[in-house]
C-alpha positions, 0 to 999 in steps of 0.5 A: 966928373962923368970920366969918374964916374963911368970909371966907378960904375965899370967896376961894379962887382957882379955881386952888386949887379945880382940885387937886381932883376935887370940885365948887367948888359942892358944897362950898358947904355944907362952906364955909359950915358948917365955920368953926363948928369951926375954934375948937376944932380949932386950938385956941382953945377946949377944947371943940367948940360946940353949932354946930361939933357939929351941924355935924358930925352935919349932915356925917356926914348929907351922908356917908352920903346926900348928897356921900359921904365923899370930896367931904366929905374934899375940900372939907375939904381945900380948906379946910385948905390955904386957911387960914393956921391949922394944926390940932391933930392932937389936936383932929381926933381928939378932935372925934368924941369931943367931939361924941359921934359918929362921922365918916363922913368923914377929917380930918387934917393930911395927909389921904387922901381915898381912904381 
């Protein structure tokens, strides 16, 4: 699945990428990483992987030090509305949790990337 899904996150058009405020560049790492959670988070496996976890914390990092919570939210967004898969509200709020940690950044089905 994160094979798939990196495939379709590369062939986002730079008309999808001009919605956003973020860097296409910037948002490399969130394209390349996130895949490894799309399993989980659409609902295919009940737990989240040791990568998808790491990936998180990796995330949380970039948050706190790094991109910043806002471009993270973006990237991720980008993502989301790139994708044909939908994800589970449940999933998005159960991640955290499954992951034993918390997110520096919003994931959800309508995100507010203002927040």
């Amino acid at each position: 699945m994160a094979r798939i899904v990196g495939f379709l996150i590369l062939a986002i058009s730079a008309q999808a990428m001009a919605k956003f405020d973020v860097d296409p560049h910037q948002c490399q790492v969130i394209f390349d990483n996130f895949p490894y959670c799309m399993d989980f988070l659409i609902g295919s496996n009940d737990w989240p992987s040791s990568q998808c976890c790491q990936r998180v914390y990796d995330f949380n990092a970039l948050a706190e030090h790094g991109l910043g919570p806002r471009a993270i939210c973006e990237c991720i967004e980008i993502i989301i509305r790139t994708i044909p898969m939908k994800l589970r509200a449940d999933r998005i709020s159960d991640l955290p949790v499954r992951c034993n940690t918390h997110l520096s950044f919003p994931i959800s089905e309508y995100m507010d990337c203002n927040r």
